[in-house]
VOGU-3710 file (C-alpha; in Angstrom, 3 decimals, decimal comma):
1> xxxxxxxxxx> -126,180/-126,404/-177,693  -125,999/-124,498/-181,158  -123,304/-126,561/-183,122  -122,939/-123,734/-185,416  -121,339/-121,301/-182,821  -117,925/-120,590/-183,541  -114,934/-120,783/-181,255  -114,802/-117,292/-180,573  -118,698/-116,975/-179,757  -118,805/-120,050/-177,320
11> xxxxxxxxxx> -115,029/-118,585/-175,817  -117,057/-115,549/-175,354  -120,112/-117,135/-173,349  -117,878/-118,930/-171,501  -116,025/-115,959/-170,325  -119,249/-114,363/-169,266  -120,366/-117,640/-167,433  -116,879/-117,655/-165,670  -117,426/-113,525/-164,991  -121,187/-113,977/-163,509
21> xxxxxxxxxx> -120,168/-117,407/-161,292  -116,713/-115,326/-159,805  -118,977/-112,228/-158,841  -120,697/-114,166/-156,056  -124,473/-112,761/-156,598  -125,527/-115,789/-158,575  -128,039/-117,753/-156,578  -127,188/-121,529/-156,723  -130,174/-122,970/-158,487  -128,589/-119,944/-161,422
31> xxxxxxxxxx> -125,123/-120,886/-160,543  -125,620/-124,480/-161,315  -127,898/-124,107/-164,857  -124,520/-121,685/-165,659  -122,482/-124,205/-164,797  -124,043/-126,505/-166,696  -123,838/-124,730/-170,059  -120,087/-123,506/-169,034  -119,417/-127,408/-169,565  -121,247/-127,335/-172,813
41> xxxxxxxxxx> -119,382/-125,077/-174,160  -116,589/-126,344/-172,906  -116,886/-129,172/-174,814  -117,939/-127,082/-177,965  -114,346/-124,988/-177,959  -112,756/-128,254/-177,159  -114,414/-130,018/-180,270  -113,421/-126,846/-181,961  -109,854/-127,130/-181,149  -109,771/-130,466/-182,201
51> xxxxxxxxxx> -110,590/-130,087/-185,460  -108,490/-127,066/-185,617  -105,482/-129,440/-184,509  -106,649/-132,218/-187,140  -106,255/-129,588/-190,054  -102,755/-128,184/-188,911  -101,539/-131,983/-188,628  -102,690/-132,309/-192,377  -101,245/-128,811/-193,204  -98,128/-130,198/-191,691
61> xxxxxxxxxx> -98,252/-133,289/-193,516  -98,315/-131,477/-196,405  -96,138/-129,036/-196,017  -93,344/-132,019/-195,809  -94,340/-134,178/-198,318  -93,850/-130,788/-200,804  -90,350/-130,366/-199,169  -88,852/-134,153/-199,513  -90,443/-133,985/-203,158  -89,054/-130,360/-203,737
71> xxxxxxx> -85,411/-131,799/-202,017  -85,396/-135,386/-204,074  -83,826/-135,375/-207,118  -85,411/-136,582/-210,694  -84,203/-140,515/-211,316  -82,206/-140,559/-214,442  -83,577/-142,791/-216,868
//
């Protein structure tokens, strides 16, 4: 498996795995290497995802930490 497909590219194989398994002319010996790499890239978009989901939780946790700064008020000294 090419870990430098993107998302979209290994969404897009995917689809076209799911396409050539649902149209029934696959023989089984094809059907099962297909099946195979479906779960391969599977696991690529979800690895994908995750790290998509890690950055959004730090974006978040960001975003936050500007606000309560931004909403506390300087100490007077």
């Amino acid at each position: 498996m090419n870990d430098e497909m993107t998302f979209e590219q290994a969404r897009s194989e995917l689809e076209e795995i799911v396409r050539r398994l649902e149209d029934g002319q696959t023989s089984l010996g094809d059907a099962l290497k297909l099946w195979e790499r479906a779960e391969q890239l599977h696991e690529l978009c979800r690895a994908r995802l995750d790290q998509a989901e890690e950055r959004v939780a730090v974006l978040l946790a960001r975003m936050a930490e500007s606000r309560a700064a931004a909403a506390t008020p300087p100490s007077a000294e």
